[in-house]
DRENMI-132159 format. One record per residue (C-alpha): residue in three letters; x, y, z. Coordinates in nm, 3 decimals. Example, Ala and Ser with C-alpha at 12.3 -4.5 7.8 and 13.67 -1.06 7.14 Angstrom:
REM residues 2
+--------+---------+---------+---------+
| residu |       x |       y |       z |
+--------+---------+---------+---------+
|    ALA |   1.230 |  -0.450 |   0.780 |
|    SER |   1.367 |  -0.106 |   0.714 |
+--------+---------+---------+---------+
***
This chain:
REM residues 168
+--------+---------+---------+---------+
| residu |       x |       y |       z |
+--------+---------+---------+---------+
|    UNK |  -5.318 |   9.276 |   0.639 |
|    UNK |  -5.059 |   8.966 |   0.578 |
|    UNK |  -5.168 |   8.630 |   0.471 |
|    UNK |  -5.250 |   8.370 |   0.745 |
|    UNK |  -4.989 |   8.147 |   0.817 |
|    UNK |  -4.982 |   7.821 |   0.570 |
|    UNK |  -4.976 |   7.462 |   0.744 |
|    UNK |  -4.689 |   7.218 |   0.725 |
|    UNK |  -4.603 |   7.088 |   0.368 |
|    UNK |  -4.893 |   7.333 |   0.235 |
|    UNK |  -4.595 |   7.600 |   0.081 |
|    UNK |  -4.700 |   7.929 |  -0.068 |
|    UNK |  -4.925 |   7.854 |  -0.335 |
|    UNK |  -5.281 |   7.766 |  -0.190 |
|    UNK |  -5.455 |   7.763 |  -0.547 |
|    UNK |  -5.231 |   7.443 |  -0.531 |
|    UNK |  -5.416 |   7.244 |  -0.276 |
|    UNK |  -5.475 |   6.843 |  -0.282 |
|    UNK |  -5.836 |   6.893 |  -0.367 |
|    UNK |  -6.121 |   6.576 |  -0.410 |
|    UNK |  -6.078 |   6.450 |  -0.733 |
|    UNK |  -5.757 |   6.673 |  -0.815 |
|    UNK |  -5.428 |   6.501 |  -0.786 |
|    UNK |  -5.148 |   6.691 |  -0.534 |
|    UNK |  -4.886 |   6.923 |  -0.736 |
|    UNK |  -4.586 |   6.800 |  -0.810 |
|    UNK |  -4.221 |   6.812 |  -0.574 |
|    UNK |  -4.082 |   7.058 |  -0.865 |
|    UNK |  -4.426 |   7.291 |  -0.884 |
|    UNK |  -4.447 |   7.374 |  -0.477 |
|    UNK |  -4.274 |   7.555 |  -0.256 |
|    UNK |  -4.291 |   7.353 |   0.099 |
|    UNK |  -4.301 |   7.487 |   0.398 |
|    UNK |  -4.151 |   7.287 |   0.712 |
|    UNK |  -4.235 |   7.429 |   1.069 |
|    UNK |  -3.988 |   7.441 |   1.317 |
|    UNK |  -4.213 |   7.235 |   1.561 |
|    UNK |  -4.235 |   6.998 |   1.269 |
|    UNK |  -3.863 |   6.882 |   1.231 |
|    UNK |  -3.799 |   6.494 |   1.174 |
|    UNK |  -3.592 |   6.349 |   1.449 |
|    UNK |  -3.596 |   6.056 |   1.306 |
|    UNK |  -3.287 |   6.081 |   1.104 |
|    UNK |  -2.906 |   5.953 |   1.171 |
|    UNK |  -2.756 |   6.037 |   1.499 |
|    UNK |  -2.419 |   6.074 |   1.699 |
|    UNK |  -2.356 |   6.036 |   2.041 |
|    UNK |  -2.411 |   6.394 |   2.243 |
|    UNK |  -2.578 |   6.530 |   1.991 |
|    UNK |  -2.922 |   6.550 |   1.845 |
|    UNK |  -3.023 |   6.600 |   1.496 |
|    UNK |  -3.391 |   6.679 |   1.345 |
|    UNK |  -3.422 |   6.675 |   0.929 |
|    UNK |  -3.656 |   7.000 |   0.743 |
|    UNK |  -3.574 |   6.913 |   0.470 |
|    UNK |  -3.464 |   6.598 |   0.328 |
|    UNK |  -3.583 |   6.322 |   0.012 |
|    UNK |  -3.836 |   6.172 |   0.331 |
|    UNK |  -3.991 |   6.478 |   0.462 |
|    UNK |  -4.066 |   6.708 |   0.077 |
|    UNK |  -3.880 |   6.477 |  -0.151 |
|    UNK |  -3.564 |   6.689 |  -0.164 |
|    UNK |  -3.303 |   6.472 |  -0.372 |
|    UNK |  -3.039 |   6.623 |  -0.375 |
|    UNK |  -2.993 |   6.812 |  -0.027 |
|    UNK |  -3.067 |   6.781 |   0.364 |
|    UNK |  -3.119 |   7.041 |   0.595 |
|    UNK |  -3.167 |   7.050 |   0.915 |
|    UNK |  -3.073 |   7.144 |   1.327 |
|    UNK |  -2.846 |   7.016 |   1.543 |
|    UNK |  -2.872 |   7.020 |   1.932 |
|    UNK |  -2.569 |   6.990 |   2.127 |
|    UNK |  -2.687 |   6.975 |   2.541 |
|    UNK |  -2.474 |   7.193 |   2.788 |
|    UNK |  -2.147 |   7.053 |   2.911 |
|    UNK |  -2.149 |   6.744 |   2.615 |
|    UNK |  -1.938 |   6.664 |   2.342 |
|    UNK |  -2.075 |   6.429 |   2.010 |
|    UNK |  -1.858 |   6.141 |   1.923 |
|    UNK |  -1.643 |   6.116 |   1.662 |
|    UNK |  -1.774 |   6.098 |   1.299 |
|    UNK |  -1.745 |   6.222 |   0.952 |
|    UNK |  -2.042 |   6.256 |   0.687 |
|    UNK |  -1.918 |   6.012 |   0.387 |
|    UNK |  -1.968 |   6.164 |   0.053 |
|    UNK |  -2.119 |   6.449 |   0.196 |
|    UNK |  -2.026 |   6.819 |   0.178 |
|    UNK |  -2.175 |   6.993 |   0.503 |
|    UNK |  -2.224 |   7.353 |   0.567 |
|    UNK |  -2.289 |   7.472 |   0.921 |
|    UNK |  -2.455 |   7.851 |   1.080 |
|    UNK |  -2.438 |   7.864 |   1.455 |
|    UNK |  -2.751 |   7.979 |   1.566 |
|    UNK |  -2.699 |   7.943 |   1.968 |
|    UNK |  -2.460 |   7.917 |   2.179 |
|    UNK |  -2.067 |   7.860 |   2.129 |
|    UNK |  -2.014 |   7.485 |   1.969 |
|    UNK |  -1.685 |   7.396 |   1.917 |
|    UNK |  -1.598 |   7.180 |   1.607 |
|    UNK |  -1.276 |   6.915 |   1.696 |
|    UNK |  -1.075 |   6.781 |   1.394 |
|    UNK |  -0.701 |   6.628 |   1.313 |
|    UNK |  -0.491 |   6.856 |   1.065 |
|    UNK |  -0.220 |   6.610 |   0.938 |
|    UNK |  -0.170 |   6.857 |   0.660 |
|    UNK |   0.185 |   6.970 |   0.792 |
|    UNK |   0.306 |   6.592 |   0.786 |
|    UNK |   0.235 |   6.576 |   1.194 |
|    UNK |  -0.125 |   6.535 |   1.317 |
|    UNK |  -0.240 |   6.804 |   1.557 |
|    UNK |  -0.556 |   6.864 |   1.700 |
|    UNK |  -0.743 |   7.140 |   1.609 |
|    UNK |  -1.057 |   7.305 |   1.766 |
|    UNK |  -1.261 |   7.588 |   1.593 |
|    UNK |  -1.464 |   7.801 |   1.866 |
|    UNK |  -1.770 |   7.984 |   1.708 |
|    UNK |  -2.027 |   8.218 |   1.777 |
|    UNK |  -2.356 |   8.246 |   1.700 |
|    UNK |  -2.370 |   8.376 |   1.331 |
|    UNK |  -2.047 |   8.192 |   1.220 |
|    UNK |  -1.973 |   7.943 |   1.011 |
|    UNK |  -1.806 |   7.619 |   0.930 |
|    UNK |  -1.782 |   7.366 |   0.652 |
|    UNK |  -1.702 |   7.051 |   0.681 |
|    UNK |  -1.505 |   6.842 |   0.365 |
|    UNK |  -1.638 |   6.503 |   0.296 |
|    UNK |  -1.507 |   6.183 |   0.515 |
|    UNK |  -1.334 |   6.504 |   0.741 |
|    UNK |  -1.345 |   6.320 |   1.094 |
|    UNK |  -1.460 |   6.535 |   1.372 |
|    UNK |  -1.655 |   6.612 |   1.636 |
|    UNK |  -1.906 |   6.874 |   1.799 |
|    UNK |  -1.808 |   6.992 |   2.148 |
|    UNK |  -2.032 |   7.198 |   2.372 |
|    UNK |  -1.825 |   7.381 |   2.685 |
|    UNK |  -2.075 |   7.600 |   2.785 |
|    UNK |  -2.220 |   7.439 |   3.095 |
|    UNK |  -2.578 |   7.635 |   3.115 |
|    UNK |  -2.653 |   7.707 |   2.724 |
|    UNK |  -2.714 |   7.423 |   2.440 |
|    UNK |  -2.563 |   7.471 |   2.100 |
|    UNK |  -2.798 |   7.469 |   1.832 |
|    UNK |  -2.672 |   7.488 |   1.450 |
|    UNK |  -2.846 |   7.450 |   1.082 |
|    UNK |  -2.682 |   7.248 |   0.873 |
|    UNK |  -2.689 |   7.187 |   0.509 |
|    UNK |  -2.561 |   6.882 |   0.326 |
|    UNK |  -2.529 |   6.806 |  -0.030 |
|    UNK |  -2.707 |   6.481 |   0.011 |
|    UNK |  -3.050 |   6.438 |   0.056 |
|    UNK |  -3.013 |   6.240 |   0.371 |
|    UNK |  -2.804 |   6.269 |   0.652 |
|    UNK |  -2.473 |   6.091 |   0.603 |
|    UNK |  -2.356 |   5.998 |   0.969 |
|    UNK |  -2.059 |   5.739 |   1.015 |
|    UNK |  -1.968 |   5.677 |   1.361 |
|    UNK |  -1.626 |   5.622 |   1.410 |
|    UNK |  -1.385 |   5.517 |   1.711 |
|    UNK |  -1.190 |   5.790 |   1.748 |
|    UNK |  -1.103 |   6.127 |   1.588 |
|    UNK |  -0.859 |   6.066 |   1.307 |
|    UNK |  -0.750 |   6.119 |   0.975 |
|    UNK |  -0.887 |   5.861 |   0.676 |
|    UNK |  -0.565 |   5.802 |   0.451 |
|    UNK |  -0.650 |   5.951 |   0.094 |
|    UNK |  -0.670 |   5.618 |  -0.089 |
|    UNK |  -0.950 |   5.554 |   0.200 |
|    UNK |  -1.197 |   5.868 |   0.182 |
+--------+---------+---------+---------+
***
């Protein structure tokens, strides 16, 4: 017979339970365990899209990632961002997001749009400016991402473009 299920924040080790008169273990001595109908939406956002923090320095004191989902509704595309400092690593859970950038590698900027499936991945540079696009007019995209900050880096920006060098 399995184990019940553990509550939110509780982790894996119940011997380690906030108990009167014992103090809580500490961030490094717990697993934690975030439910998926416990995800933070309060947490950076972008146009078209909605993002919801497991885990991050606010929700189990993580400090020195963030992890959460994105939502993408059918027929929308995010505005144009990038993430700062941020490395960000993306799995496609649902439906078929495309992810918008501007290659000025070759010395003449061209748009370029990556079209995933469910199970793919992308990852995204730091201060890379792009977008999320959702085609699919019945199905939202939903993706995990994984930063390596502890909180969700999001800067806005006007339009999709390419920071010089001497500015990322």
């Amino acid at each position: 017979m399995s184990e019940p299920l553990t509550t939110p924040g509780e982790g894996f080790h119940p011997h380690l339970h906030d108990a009167p008169g014992r103090p809580g273990a500490p961030l490094h001595a717990r697993l934690h365990h975030i439910r998926a109908d416990s995800l933070d939406g309060d947490t950076a956002q972008t146009g078209g899209m909605r993002r919801f923090a497991a885990v991050s320095g606010r929700t189990v004191g993580s400090e020195k990632l963030w992890m959460g989902q994105t939502h993408v509704a059918p027929s929308t595309s995010s505005s144009d961002h990038h993430h700062g400092e941020s490395e960000t690593a993306i799995h496609v859970v649902a439906g078929h997001p495309e992810f918008v950038f501007v290659d000025d590698s070759g010395g003449t900027p061209e748009e370029v749009r990556l079209r995933t499936s469910p199970g793919d991945y992308i990852f995204v540079p730091p201060f890379v400016p792009h977008r999320e696009e959702n085609p699919d007019p019945t199905e939202e995209a939903v993706v995990v991402i994984a930063r390596s900050t502890q909180e969700a880096i999001v800067v806005n920006l006007p339009r999709l473009y390419a920071l010089p060098a001497e500015d990322a």
